[in-house]
C-alpha positions as CSV (number, residue, x, y, z in Angstrom):
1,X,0.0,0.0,0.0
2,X,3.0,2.3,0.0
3,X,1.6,6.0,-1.5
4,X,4.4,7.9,-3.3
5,X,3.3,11.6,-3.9
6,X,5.7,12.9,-6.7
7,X,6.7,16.9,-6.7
8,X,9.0,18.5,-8.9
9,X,9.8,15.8,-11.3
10,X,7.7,15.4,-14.4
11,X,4.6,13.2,-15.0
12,X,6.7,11.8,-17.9
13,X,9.9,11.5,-15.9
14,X,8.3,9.3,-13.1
15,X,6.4,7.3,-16.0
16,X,9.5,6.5,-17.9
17,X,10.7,4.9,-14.4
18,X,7.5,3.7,-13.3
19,X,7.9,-0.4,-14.1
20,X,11.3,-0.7,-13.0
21,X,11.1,1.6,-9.6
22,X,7.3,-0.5,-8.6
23,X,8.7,-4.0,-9.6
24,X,11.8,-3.3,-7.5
25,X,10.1,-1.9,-4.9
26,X,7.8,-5.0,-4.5
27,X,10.5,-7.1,-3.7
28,X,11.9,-4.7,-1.0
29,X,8.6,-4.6,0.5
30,X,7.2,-8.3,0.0
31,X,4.2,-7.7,-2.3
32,X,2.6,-7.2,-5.1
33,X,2.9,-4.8,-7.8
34,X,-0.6,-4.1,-7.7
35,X,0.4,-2.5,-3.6
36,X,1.9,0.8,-4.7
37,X,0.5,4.1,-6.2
38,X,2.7,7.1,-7.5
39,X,1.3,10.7,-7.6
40,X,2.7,13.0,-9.6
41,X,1.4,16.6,-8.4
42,X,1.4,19.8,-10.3
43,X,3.5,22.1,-8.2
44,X,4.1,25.8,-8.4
45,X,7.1,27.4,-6.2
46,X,8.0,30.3,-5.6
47,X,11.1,32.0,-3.9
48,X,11.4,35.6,-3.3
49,X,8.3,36.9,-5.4
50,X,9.5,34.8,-8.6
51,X,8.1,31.4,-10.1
52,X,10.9,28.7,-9.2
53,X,11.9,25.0,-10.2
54,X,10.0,22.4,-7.2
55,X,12.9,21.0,-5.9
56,X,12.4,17.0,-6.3
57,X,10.8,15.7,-3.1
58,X,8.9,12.3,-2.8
59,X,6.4,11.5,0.6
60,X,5.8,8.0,1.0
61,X,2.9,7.0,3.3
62,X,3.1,3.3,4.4
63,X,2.8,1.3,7.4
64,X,6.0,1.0,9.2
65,X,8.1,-1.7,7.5
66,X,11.7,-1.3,10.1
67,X,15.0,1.0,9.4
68,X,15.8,-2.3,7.6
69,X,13.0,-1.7,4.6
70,X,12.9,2.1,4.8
71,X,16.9,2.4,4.2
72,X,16.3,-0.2,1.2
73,X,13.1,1.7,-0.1
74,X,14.7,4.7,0.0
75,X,18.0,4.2,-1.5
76,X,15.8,2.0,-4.4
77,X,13.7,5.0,-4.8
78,X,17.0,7.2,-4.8
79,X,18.5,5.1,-7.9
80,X,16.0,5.5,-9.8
81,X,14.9,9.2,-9.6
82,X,19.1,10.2,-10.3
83,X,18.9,7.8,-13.2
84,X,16.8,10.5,-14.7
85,X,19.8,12.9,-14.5
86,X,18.5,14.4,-11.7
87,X,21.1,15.6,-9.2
88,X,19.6,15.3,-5.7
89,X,16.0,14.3,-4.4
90,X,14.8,14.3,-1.0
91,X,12.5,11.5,0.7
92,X,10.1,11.8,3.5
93,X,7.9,8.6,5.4
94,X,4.7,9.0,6.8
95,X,3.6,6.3,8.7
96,X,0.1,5.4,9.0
97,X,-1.4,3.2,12.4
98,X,-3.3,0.3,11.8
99,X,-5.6,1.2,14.4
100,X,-6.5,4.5,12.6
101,X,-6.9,3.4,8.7
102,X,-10.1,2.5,7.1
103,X,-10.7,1.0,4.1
104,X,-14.9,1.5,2.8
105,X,-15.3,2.7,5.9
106,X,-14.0,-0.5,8.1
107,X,-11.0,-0.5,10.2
108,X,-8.5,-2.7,8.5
């Protein structure tokens, strides 16, 4: 179920990656293909009154996996973004508790 949501790198960028980064990412994690969703959102920045590049930053929400996974996830994740040419990207977890997500309305 990790959620990847995508700012400052380009719907096509992400796509071109998309296969690769999920199938790898399935093994890190132990599941499916069908587990993970990327988001790529439209992002405008601005710094000091002027329209700016979004600096590439990726959130993943997910329920906690260990340092272990999230050092492996991560570092896939890494790869595969500077294989686009793209010189740094940051990563940020969100964790979600079990006893707080719902799926149609029914505590998982």
């Amino acid at each position: 179920m990790p959620q990847m949501i995508v700012r400052g790198i380009s719907v096509p960028q992400i796509q071109s990656i998309s296969t690769a980064l999920i199938e790898e990412l399935a093994q890190v994690c132990s599941c499916g293909t069908d587990n993970f969703m990327l988001e790529c959102l439209p992002t405008v920045s601005i710094f000091e009154g002027k329209q700016v590049n979004t600096y590439p930053f990726i959130e993943v929400g997910w329920f906690e996996r260990g340092q272990e996974t999230r050092d492996e996830y991560a570092s896939v994740l890494t790869k595969h973004v500077l294989s686009l040419g793209i010189p740094e990207v940051e990563i940020a977890f969100r964790v979600y508790r079990e006893d707080s997500y719902y799926w149609n309305g029914k505590l998982i």
